[in-house]
C-alpha positions as CSV (number, residue, x, y, z in Angstrom):
1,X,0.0,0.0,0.0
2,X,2.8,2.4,0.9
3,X,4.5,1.7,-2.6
4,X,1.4,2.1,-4.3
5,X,1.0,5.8,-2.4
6,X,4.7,6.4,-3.1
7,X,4.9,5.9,-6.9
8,X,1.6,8.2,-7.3
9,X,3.5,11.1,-6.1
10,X,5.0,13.1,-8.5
11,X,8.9,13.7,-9.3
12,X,12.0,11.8,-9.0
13,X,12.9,10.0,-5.6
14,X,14.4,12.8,-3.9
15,X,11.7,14.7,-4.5
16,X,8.8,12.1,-3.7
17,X,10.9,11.5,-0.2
18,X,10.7,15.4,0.2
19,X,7.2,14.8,-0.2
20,X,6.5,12.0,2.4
21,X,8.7,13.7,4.5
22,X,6.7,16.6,4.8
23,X,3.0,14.6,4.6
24,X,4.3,12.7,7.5
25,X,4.6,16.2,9.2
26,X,1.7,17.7,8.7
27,X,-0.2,14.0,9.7
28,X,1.7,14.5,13.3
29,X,1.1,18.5,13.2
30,X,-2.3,17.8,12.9
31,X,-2.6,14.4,15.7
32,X,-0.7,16.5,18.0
33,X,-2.9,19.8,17.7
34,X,-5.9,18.9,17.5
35,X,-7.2,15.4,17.4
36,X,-5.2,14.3,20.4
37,X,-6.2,17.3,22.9
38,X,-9.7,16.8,21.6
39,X,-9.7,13.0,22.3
40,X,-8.2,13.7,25.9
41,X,-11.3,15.7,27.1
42,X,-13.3,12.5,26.9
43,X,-10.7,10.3,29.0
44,X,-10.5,9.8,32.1
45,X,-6.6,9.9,32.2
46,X,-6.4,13.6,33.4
47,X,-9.0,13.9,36.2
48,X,-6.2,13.4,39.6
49,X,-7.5,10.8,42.2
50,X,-4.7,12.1,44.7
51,X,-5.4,15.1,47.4
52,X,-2.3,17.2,47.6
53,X,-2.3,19.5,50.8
């Protein structure tokens, strides 16, 4: 599947790494931004179980 998805992009092979390089970028840019945060509201992993005096 990635091969398929590789030899569609445009270009020669530096460019086409260049490419995936930067896709893979924006995919984390955007997991870490948004989709992540949003996903943690609904969790139960931030609410603190532990009284600090």
């Amino acid at each position: 599947m990635y091969a398929w998805l590789f030899h569609l992009l445009p270009g020669p092979t530096w460019f086409r790494w260049i490419l995936t390089l930067v896709g893979l970028a924006a995919v984390v840019f955007v997991l870490m931004e948004y989709v992540y945060p949003w996903v943690a509201e609904f969790g139960f992993f931030s609410d603190a179980t532990m009284d600090v005096d």
